[in-house]
ZABA-597755 format. One record per residue (C-alpha): x, y, z. Coordinates in nm, 4 decimals. Layout:
+----------+----------+----------+
!        x !        y !        z !
+----------+----------+----------+
!        X !        Y !        Z !
...
+----------+----------+----------+
//
This chain:
+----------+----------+----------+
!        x !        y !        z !
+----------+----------+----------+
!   6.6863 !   2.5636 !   9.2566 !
!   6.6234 !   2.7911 !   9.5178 !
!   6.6925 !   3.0627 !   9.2945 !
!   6.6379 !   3.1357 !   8.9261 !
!   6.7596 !   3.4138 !   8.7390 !
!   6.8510 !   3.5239 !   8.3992 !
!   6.9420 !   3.8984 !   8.2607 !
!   7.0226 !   4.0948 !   7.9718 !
!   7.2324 !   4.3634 !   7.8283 !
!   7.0264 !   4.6750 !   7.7003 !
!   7.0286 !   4.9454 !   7.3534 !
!   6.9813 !   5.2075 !   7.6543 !
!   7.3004 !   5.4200 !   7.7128 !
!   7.1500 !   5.5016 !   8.0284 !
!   7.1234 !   5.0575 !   8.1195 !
!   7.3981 !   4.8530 !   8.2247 !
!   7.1803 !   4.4842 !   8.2580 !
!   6.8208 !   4.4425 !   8.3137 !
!   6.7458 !   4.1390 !   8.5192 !
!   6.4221 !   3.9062 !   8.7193 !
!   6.4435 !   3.6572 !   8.9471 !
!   6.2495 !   3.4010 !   9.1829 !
!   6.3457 !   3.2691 !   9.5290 !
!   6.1851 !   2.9904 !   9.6726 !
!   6.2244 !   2.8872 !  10.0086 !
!   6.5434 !   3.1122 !  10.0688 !
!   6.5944 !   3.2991 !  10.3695 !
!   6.9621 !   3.4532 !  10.3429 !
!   7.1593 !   3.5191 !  10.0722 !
!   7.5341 !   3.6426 !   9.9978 !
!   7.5274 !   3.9704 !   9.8374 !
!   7.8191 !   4.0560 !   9.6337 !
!   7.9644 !   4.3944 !   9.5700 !
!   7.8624 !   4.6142 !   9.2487 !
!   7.9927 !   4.9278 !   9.1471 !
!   7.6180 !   5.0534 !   9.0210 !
!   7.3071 !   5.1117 !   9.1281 !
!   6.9441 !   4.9704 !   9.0298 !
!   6.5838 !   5.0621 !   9.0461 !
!   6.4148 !   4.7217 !   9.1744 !
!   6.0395 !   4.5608 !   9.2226 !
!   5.9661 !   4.2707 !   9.3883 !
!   5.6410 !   4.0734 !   9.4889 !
!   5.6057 !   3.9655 !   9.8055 !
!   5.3504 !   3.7494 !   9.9420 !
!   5.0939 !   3.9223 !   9.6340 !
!   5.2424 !   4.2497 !   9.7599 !
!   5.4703 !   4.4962 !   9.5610 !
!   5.7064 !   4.6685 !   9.6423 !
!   5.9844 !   4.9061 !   9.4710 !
!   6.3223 !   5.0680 !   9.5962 !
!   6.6681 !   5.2328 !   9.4729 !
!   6.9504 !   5.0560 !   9.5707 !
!   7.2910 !   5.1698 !   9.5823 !
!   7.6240 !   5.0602 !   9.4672 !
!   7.7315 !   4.8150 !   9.7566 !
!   8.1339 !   4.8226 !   9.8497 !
!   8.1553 !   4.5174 !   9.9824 !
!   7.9956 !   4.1388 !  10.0179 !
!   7.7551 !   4.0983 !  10.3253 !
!   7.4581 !   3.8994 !  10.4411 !
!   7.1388 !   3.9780 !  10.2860 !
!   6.7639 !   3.8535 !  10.4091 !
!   6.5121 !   3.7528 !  10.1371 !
!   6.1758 !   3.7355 !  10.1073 !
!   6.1674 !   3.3796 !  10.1078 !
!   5.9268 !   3.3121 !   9.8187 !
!   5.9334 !   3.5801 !   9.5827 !
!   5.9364 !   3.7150 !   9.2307 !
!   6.1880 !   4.0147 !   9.1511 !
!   6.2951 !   4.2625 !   8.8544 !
!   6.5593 !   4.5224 !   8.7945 !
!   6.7522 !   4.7385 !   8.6084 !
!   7.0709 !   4.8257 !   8.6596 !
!   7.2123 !   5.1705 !   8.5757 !
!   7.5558 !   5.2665 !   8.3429 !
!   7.7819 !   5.4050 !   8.5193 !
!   7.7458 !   5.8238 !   8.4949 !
!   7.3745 !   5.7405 !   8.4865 !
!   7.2438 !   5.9624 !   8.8136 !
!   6.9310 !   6.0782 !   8.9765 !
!   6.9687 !   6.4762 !   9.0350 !
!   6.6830 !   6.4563 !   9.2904 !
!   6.8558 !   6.1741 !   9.4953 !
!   7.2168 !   6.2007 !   9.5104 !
!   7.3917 !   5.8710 !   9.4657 !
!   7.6163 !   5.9489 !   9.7579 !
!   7.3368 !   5.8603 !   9.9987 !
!   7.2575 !   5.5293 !   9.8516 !
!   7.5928 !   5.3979 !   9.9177 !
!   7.5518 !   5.0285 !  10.0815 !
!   7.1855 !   5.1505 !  10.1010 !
!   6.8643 !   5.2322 !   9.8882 !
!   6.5782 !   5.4211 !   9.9745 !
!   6.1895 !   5.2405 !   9.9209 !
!   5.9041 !   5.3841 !   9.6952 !
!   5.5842 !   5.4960 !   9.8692 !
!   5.2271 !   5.4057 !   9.7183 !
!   5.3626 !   5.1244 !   9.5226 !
!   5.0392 !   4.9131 !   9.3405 !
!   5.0732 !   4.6799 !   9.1461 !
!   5.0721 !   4.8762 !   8.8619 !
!   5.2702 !   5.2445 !   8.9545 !
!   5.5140 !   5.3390 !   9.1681 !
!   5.6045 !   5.6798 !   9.3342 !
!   5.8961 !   5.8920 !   9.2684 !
!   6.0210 !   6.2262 !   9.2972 !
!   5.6532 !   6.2735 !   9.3511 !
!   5.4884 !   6.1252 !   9.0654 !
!   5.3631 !   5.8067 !   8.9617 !
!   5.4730 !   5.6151 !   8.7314 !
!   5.4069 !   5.2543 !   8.5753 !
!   5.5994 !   4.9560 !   8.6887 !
!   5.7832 !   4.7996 !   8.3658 !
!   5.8396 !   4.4348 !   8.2980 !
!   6.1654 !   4.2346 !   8.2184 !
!   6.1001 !   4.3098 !   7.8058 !
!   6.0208 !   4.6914 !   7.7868 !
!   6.2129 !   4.8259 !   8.0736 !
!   6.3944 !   5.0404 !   7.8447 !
!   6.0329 !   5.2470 !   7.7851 !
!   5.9970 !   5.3138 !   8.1465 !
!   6.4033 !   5.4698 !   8.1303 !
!   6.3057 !   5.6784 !   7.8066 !
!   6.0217 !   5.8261 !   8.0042 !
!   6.2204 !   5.8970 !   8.3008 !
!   6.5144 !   6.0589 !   8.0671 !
!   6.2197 !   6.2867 !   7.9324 !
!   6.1092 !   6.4078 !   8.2595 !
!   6.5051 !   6.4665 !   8.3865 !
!   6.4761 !   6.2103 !   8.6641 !
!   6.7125 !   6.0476 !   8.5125 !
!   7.0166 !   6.2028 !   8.3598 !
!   7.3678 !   6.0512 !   8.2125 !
!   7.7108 !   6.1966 !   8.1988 !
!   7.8833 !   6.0186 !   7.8989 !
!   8.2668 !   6.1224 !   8.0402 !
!   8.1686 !   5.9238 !   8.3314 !
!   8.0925 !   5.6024 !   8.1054 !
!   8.3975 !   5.6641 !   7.8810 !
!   8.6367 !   5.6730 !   8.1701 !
!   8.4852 !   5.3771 !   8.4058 !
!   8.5433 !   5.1882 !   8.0589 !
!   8.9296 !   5.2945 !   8.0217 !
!   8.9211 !   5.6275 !   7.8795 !
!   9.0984 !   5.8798 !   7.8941 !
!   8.9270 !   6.1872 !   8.0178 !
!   9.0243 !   6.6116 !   7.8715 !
!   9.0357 !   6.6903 !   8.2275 !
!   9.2383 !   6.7493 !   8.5484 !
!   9.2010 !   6.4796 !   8.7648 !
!   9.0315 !   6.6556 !   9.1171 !
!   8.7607 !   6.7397 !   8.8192 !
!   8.7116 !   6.4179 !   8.6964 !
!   8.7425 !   6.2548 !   9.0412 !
!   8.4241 !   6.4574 !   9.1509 !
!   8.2195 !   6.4082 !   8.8405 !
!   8.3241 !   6.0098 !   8.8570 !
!   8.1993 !   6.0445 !   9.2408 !
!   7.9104 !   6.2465 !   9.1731 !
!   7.7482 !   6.0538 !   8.8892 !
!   7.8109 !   5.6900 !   9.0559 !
!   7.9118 !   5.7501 !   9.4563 !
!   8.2266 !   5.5916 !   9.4323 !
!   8.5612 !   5.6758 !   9.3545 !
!   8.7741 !   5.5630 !   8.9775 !
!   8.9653 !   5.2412 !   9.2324 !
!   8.6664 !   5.1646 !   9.4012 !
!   8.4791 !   5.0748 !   9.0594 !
!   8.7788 !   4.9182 !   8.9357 !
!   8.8814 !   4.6772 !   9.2580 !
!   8.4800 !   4.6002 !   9.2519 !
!   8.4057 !   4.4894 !   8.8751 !
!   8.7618 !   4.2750 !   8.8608 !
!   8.6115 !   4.0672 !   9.1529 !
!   8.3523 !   4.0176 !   9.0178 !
!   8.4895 !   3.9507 !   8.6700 !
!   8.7075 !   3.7188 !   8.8871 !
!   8.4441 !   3.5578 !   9.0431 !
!   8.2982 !   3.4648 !   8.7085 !
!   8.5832 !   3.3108 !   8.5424 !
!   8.6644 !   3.0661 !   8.8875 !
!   8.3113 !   3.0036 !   8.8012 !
!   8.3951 !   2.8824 !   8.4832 !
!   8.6517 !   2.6743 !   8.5868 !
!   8.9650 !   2.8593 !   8.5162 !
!   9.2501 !   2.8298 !   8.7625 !
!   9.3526 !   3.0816 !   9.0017 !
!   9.6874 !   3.1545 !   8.9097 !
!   9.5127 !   3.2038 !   8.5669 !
!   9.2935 !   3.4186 !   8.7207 !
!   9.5915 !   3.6319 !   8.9120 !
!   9.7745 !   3.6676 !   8.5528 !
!   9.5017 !   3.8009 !   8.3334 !
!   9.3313 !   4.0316 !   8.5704 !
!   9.6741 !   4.2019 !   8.7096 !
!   9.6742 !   4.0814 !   9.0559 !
!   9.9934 !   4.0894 !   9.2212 !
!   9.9428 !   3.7291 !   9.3409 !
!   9.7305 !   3.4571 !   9.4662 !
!   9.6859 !   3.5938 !   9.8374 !
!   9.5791 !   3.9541 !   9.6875 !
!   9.3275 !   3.7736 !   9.4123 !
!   9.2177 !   3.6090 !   9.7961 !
!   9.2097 !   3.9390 !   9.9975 !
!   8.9541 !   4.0544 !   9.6755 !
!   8.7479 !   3.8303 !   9.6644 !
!   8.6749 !   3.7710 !  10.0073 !
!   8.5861 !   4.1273 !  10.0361 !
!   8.3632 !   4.2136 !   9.7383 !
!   8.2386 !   3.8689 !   9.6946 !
!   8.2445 !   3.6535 !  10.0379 !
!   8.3807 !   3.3502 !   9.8691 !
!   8.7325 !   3.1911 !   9.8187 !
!   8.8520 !   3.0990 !   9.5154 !
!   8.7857 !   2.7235 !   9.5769 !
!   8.4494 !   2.8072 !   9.7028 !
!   8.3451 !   2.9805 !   9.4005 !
!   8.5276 !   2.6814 !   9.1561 !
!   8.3764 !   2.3978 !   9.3625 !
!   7.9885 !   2.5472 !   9.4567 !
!   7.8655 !   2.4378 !   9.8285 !
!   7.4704 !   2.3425 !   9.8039 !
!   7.4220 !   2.3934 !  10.1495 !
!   7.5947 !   2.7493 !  10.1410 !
!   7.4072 !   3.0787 !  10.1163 !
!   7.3091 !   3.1429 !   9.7376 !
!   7.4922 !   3.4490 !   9.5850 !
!   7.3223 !   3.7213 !   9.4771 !
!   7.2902 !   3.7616 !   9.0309 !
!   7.6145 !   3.7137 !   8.9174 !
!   7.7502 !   3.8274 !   8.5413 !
!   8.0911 !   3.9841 !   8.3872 !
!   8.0751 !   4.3595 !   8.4302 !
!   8.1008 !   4.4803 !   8.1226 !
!   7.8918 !   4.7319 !   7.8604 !
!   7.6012 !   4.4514 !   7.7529 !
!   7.5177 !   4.6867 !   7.4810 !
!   7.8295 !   4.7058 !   7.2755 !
!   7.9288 !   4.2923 !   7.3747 !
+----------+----------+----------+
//
């Protein structure tokens, strides 16, 4: 395959999925929308490298390395970086200097590169030393709560811990929940019923935006089309 992936959910309140991956021989990919953001290190030719990356509103063309190992975690929502506001990661990401192939730099310190199995030790540390911090009403509401608050509050707390507004997150994570069960083989209209869209041509309008596929396309895979980018239900891995 020209690429290989797996992930997993996390006991971190502060980690949505952690995730690793290998392209060979891949030059452009599609990369679908998400409604959070990751910390991510990839090899490169025997080089490493590290970067944020930001939620992403909508599908687009991405260039990869070609051959090349990756790993990431992927942040809760309300999980936020007070020395890099999320607002300017937005379809975006900003790269770590003086990456080895140990450590990585930020906010001016070095720190050691985690694997796939003990990501969640490199999270704690960053928790400890307030580079990373979590607001749980954040969390509670992106997962259907109901928040103790006036809504221009909890509209700038929901946009300050994750960049994006409450419809954003929502129109983004029912694509791609979407996505995954056309994946699986479940019928559209199916799809248009248990998700709440008004019909077929809206489920369309979605998908084609946050994910760059139709509905066939995603039922019936193309081998010679672009490989989408990791692909799972968006949902809280640690309580599934």
């Amino acid at each position: 395959m020209p690429i290989e992936s797996d992930h997993r959910g996390s006991d971190s309140l502060y980690v949505a999925r952690v995730w690793r991956g290998r392209t060979s021989g891949v030059h452009q990919m599609t990369s679908i929308a998400t409604s959070t953001w990751e910390l991510v290190f990839w090899d490169q030719r025997g080089v490493m490298h590290a970067a944020v990356r930001g939620p992403e509103t909508t599908a687009s063309n991405a260039e990869t390395a070609g051959d090349s190992a990756s790993f990431g975690i992927t942040f809760a929502h309300g999980t936020s970086m007070p020395h890099l506001p999320i607002s300017t990661l937005v379809d975006g990401g900003r790269g770590s200097r003086h990456v080895t192939d140990r450590t990585f730099l930020m906010r001016g310190e070095q720190w050691q590169i985690p694997d796939f199995d003990d990501a969640e030790l490199l999270v704690a540390k960053l928790v400890r030393a307030g580079v990373l911090v979590r607001d749980p009403l954040v969390h509670e509401v992106v997962q259907g709560g109901v928040a103790p608050l006036g809504s221009r509050t909890l509209q700038r707390r929901v946009a300050a811990a994750t960049g994006l507004t409450q419809g954003t997150i929502r129109q983004i994570d029912r694509a791609r929940e979407a996505a995954v069960l056309l994946g699986a083989g479940v019928r559209a209209l199916d799809v248009v019923d248990r998700l709440g869209y008004f019909d077929q041509p809206h489920l369309a309008r979605s998908l084609q935006r946050f994910i760059g596929r139709t509905a066939t396309q995603l039922r019936q895979p193309d081998p010679a089309a672009d490989p989408l980018s990791l692909l799972y239900k968006p949902e809280d891995p640690a309580r599934s």
